[in-house]
C-alpha positions as CSV (number, residue, x, y, z in Angstrom):
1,X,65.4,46.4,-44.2
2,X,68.5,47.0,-42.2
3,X,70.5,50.2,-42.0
4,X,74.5,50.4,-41.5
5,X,76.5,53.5,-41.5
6,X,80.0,53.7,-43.2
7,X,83.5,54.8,-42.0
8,X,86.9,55.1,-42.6
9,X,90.2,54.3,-40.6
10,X,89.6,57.7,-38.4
11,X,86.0,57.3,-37.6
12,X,84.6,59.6,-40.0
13,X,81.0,58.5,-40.3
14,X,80.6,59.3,-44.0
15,X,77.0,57.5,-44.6
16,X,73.9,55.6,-44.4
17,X,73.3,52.4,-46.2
18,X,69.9,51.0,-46.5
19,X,69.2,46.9,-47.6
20,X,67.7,43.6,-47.6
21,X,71.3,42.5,-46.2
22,X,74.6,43.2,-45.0
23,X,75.7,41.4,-47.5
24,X,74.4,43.9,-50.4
25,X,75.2,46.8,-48.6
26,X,78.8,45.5,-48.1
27,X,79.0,45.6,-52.2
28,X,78.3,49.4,-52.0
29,X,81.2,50.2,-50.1
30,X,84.1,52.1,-51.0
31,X,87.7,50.2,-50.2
32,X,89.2,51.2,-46.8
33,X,85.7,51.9,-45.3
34,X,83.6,49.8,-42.7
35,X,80.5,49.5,-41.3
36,X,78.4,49.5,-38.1
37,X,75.1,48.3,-37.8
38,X,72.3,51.8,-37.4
39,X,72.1,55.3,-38.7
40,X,74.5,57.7,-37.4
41,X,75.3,61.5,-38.1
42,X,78.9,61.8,-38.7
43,X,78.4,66.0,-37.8
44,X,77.7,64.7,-34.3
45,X,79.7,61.0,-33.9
46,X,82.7,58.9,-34.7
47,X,83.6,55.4,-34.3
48,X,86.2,55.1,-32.0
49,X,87.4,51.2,-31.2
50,X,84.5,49.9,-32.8
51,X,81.8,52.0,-30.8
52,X,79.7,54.6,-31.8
53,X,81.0,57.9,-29.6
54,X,79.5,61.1,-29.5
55,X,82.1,63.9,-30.9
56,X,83.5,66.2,-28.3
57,X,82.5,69.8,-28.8
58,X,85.3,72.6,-28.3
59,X,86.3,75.2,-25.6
60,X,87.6,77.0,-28.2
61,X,86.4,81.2,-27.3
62,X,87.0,84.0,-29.6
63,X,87.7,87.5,-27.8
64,X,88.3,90.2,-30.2
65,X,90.9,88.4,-32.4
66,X,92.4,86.5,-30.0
67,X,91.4,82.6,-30.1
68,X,92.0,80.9,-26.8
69,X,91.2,77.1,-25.8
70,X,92.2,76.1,-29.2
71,X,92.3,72.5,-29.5
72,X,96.4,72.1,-30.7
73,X,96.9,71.1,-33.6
74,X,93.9,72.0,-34.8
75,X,93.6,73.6,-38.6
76,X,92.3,77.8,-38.0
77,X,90.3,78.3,-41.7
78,X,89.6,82.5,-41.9
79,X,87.1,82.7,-45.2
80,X,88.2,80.0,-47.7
81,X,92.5,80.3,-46.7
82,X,93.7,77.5,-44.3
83,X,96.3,78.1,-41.4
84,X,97.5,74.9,-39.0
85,X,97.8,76.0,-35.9
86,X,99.4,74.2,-32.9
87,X,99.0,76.0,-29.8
88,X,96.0,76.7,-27.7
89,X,95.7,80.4,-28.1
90,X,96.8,82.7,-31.4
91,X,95.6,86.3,-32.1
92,X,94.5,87.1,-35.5
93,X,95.4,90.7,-37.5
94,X,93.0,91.3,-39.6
95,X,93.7,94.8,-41.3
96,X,91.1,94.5,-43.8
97,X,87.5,95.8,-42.4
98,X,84.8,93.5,-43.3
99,X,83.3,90.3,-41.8
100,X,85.2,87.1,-41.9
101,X,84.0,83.7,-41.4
102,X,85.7,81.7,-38.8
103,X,86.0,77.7,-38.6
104,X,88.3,75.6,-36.3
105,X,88.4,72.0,-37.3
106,X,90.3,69.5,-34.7
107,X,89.6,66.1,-35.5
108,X,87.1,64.4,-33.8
109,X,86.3,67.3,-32.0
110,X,83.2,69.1,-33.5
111,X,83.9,72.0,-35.6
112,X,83.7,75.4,-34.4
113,X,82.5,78.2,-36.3
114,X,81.8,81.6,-36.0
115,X,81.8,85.3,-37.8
116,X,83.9,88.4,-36.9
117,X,83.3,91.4,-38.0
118,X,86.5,94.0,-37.9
């Protein structure tokens, strides 16, 4: 049994496939994808130039409702609304009281995420 995960043209691990052969597995994948031979969490890697890399995690700090070490552009998601941001540092307003759920995704870097309460 051999195991190969799936990607796409930016690295994004997306899978496992498990078979008797490269061959079958190559039948299960979806066009513009490839594969590399072993299992690989695509939370925690990438494939960058054909070799499995370990995803940087971020600097990113939250102080109050000011976000510094952003990695720019990066994409800022406050609850389920989606800002693109591109610079390092931005300060939220927030006038609403309540708790917020925080996520900064900057591709390949892991995903930050966090909860303020205001």
């Amino acid at each position: 049994m051999i195991e190969q995960s799936d990607y796409d043209a930016e690295g994004r691990i997306h899978g496992t496939f498990f078979g008797e052969s490269a061959a079958v597995i190559a039948l299960q994948l979806l066009p513009g994808r490839s594969l590399i031979d072993g299992r690989h969490d695509g939370q925690t890697h990438y494939v960058s130039a054909g070799v499995v890399t370990a995803r940087p995690t971020q600097a990113t700090t939250l102080a109050g409702q000011t976000f510094s070490n952003l990695p720019a552009p990066c994409t800022l998601w406050i609850d389920q609304a989606r800002y693109a941001v591109d610079t390092p540092t931005v300060t939220l307003d927030l006038p609403v009281s309540g708790t917020y759920r925080l996520r900064v995704e900057a591709w390949p870097h892991q995903d930050w995420a966090e909860s303020l309460t205001v």
